[in-house]
N, C-alpha and C positions, 0 to 999 in steps of 0.2 A: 850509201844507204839513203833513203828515203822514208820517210816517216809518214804515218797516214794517222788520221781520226776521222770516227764517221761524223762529227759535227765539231763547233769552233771548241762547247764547253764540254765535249769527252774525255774523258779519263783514261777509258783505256787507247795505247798508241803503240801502232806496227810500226816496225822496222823493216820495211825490201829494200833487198839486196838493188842495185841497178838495173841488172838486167831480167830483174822479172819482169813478165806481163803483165800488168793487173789494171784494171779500172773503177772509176765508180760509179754507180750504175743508179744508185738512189741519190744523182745530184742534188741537191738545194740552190734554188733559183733554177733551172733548167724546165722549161718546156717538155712535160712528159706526156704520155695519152693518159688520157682521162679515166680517172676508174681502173688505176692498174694497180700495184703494188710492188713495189722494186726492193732486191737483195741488196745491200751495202754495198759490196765489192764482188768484182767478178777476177779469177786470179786465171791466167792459161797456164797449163804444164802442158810437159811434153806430150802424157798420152789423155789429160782430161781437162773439164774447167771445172772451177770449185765455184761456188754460189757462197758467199758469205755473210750470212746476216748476224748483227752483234744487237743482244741484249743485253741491260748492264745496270741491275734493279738495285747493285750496290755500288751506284753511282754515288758520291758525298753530297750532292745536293738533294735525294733524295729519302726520305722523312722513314719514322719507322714503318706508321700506319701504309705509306704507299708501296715499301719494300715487302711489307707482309698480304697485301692486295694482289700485288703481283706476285708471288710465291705462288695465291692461294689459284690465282688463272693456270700458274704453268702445273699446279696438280691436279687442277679439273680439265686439264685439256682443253681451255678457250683459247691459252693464247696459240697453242700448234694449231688448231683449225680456223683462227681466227685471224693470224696474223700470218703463223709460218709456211702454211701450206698455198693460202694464196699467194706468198709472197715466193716461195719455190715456181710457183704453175705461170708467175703472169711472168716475170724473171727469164722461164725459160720459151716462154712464148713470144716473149719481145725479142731473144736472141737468135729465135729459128728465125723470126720473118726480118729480122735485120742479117740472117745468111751467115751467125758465125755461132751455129750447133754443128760443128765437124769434128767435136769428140764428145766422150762419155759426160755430163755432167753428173757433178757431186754436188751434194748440199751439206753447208757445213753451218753450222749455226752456236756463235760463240753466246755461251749465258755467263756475265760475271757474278756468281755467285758467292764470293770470297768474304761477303760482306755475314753471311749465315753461320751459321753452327755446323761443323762439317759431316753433322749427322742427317741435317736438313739436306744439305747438300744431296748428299749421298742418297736419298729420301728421291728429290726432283730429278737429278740424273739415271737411277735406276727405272730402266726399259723404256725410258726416254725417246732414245734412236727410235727401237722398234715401233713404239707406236704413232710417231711423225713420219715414219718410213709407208710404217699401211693407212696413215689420212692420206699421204701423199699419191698413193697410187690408186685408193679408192674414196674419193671425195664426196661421190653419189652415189644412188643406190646400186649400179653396179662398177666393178675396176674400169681406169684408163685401159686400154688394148695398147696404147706404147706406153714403156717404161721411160718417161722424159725423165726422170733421175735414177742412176743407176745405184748409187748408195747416199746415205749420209753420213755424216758424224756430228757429234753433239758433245760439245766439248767446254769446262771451265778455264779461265785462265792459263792455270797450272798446264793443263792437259794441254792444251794450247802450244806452252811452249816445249811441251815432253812431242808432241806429235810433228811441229814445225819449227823445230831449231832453228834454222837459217831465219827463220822469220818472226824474230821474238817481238813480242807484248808485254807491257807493261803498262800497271798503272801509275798515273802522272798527277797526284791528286796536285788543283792550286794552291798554292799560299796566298792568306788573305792580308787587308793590307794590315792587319793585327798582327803579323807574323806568323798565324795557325796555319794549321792544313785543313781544308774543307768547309763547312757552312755550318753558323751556329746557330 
């Protein structure tokens, strides 16, 4: 198994098997085009590629006021058109002109929300998918004419590991040198 974070101080951390695909596609330090906005990871299956971007507003170094800042974007809809749909569109524009769009892409976009009330939760996730599904295919004022993604999913944690077993997540919070867990 192999283990992934999308940065040094992430919390949450995948487990692939060996012989999966996958890459990451929003290096740090890497030379990228200018003005783009890149997915986490990109996973290949058999019949599709998944686009994975991790949000994770209940990171432990992260304060209440800024957990509740970010809540209040993901129910106003700025951060899906602000962050996640450009980040699906350039993601999958960088992967056709680099020649490896030869199946369905999925967009999968993990939000750690564990940190909320799970009524909140349940609050931000409901019709979630659907309405990053129609920013993503209609951006301007009229639709894409291709379907560059053919679904998404939007998933907590939890759901996380109920949807991709083989491929568990977990949070990893640090121990400080106090002995605690997380930031005080």
């Amino acid at each position: 198994m192999q283990t992934y974070r999308a940065e040094e101080t992430a919390e949450l951390e995948f487990s692939f098997p060996d012989e999966l695909q996958w890459s990451e596609l929003d290096k740090q330090g890497v030379k990228l085009p200018v003005n783009m906005k890149f997915v986490d990871l990109v996973i290949e299956r058999e019949k599709d590629i998944l686009l994975v971007e991790i949000k994770d507003p209940s990171h432990s170094r992260s304060r209440d006021k800024q957990r509740n800042t970010y809540l209040k974007r993901l129910t106003d809809n700025s951060v899906l058109s602000q962050e996640l749909t450009p980040k699906a569109r350039d993601s999958y524009l960088y992967l056709h002109l680099m020649e490896r769009d030869h199946k369905p892409f999925k967009y999968v976009v993990l939000l750690g929300l564990d940190a909320f009330d799970p009524s909140v939760q349940k609050a931000v996730m409901t019709g979630f998918k659907d309405r990053l599904l129609a920013d993503i295919r209609e951006e301007s004022f009229e639709a894409w004419r291709r379907k560059h993604i053919a679904d998404c999913l939007v998933l907590s944690v939890e759901s996380w590991n109920q949807h991709f077993g083989d491929w568990p997540l977990s949070r990893v919070v640090p121990v400080l040198l106090d002995g605690t867990r997380g930031v005080h």
